[in-house]
N, C-alpha and C positions, 0 to 999 in steps of 0.2 A: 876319637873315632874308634869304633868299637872293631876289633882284628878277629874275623871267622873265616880263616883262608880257604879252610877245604868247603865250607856254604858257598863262602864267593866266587872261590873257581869255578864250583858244582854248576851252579847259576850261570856266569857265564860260558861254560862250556854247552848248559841247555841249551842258551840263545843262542849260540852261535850254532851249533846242532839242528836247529828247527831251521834254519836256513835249507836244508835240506831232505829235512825230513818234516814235513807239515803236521804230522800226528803231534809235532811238537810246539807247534804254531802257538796254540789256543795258551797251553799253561806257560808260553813264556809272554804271552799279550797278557794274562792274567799278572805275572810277577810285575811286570813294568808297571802296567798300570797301578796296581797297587802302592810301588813305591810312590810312583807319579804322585797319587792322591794322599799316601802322606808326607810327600814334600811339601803340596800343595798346603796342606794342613799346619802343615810346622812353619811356613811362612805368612798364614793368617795369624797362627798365634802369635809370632815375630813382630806383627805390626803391618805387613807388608801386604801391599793390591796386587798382589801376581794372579796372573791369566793360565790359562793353560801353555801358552808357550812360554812364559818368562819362569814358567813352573818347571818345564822339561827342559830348559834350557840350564835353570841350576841345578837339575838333577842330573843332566847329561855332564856336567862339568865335574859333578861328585860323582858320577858312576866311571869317569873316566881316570879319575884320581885312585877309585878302589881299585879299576884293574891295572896301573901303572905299580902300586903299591904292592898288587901279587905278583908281577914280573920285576919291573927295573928300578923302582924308585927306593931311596931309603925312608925312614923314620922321620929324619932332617927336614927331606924335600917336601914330604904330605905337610910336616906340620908350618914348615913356610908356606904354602901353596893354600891352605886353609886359611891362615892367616891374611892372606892377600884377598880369599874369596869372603873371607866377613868386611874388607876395606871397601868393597869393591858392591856389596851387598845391598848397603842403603839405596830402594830401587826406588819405591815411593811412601815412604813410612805415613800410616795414617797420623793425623791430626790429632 
């Protein structure tokens, strides 16, 4: 996993920022999405039938990982916790 703390923070400070300030609404619904659609992307090419929720659902579990990763988690943890989310992965591999 690629480590850009100060993007990542930046990022999540937006989103959580636009929680209150709606001028910020729009370019943080842009970032997600974006991610969303190449997660989405990166598990077509993987093999895998994910929907848009089975799509946000493995993106919310890696975007949860990145920001545990700039607060409390080590090195260690991300890379077990990845390791478990590729065991864990095989949802519906194409034929």
């Amino acid at each position: 996993m690629r480590h850009f703390p100060e993007r990542q923070a930046f990022q999540f400070e937006m989103v959580l920022a636009s929680r209150g300030m709606p001028a910020l609404r729009p370019a943080a619904e842009r970032l997600y999405s974006a991610y969303i659609n190449r997660m989405q992307g990166a598990l077509s090419a993987a093999g895998y039938e994910a929907d848009e929720a089975v799509t946000r659902l493995v993106f919310a579990s890696l975007d949860g990982l990145v920001f545990q990763r700039l607060t409390v988690a080590t090195e260690e943890q991300m890379r077990l916790a990845l390791h478990q989310m590729e065991r864990l992965l095989p949802l519906a591999p194409r034929p």
